[in-house]
C-alpha positions in Angstrom: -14.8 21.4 185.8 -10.7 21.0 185.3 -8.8 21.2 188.2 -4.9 22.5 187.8 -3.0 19.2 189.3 -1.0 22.0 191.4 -4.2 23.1 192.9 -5.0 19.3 194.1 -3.5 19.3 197.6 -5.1 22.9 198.7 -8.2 22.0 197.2 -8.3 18.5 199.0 -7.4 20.3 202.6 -9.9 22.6 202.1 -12.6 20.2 201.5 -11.3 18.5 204.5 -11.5 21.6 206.6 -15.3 22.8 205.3 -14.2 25.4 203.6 -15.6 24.3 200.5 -19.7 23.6 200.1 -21.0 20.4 198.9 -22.6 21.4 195.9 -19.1 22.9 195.1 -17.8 19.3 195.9 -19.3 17.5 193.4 -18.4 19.8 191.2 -14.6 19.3 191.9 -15.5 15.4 191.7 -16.5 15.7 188.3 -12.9 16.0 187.0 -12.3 11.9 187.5 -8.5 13.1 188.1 -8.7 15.0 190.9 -11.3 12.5 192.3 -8.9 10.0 192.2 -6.3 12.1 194.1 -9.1 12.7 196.5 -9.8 8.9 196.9 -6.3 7.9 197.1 -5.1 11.0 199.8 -8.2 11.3 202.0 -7.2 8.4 204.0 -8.6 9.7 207.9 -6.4 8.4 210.4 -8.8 6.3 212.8 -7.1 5.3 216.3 -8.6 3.4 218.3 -8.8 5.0 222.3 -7.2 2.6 224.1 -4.0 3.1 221.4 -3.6 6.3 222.4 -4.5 5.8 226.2 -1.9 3.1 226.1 0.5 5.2 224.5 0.1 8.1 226.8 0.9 5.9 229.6 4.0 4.5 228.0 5.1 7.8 227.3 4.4 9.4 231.1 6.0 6.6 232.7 9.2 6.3 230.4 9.5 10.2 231.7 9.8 9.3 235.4 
């Protein structure tokens, strides 16, 4: 299956959102160019808990 390079990003954020089954999925990865967008944009942003607890308190105590 071809995919039209302007269809790449909605695609991808579909997929993300599990809109899009995963039989349908590896049909989409078949064209090895839009795979490769996939690869290269699908980056999940990981944080670590304590980043974000340490930010919050940064944050409510630069407010006082």
């Amino acid at each position: 299956m071809k995919i039209d390079k302007k269809d790449y990003q909605d695609l991808l954020d579909c997929i993300k959102s599990d809109q899009v089954s995963a039989p349908e999925v590896v049909e989409y990865f078949e064209d090895e160019d839009f795979y490769k967008f996939y690869k290269e944009n699908q980056k999940t942003i990981k944080k670590d808990p304590d980043e974000w607890i340490k930010g919050y308190k940064k944050w409510k105590n630069e407010k006082r």
